[in-house]
C-alpha positions, 0 to 999 in steps of 0.5 A, a space after each residue: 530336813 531328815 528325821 535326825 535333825 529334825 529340832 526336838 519340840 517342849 512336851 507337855 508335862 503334868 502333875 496328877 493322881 491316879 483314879 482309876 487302873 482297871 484297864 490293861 497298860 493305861 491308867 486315868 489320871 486327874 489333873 487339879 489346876 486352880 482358875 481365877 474367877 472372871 467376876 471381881 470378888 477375885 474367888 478360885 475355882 478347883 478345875 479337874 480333868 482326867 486324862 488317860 496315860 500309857 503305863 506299859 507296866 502296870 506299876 501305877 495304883 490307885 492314889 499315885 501321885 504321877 508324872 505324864 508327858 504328852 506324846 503321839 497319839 497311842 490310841 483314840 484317848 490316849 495322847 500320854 506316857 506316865 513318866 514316874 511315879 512320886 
């Protein structure tokens, strides 16, 4: 099969807020998902993991709220685009 047909593949999206922007082209976004607890009091618990995502313009700032989208590996940590900003 040739690159041209090769079928495209889902990317990951996420919803997240900026943290940090202090480095050149790549801002830390935080992404907040709510799990279940395993016991049977059927409490939720706030889970947070941040991620660091390509912005080729520096446009993000601190407190976005942004769109990221899984895409090859740029670099060592960052496997992300931001999308847009909302």
């Amino acid at each position: 099969m040739d690159k041209e047909n090769k079928p495209t593949q889902n990317k990951k999206t996420l919803k997240g807020v900026v943290v940090s922007d202090k480095m050149n082209k790549t801002a830390v976004v935080e992404i907040t998902r709510y799990e279940k607890q395993p016991k049977k009091y059927g409490k939720f618990r706030k889970i947070s993991k941040h991620f660091k995502a390509h912005d080729e313009t520096n446009a993000c700032k601190i407190g976005d709220t942004v769109l990221i989208e899984e895409t090859v590996p740029i670099s060592k940590d960052k496997a992300f685009k931001i999308k847009e900003i909302i």
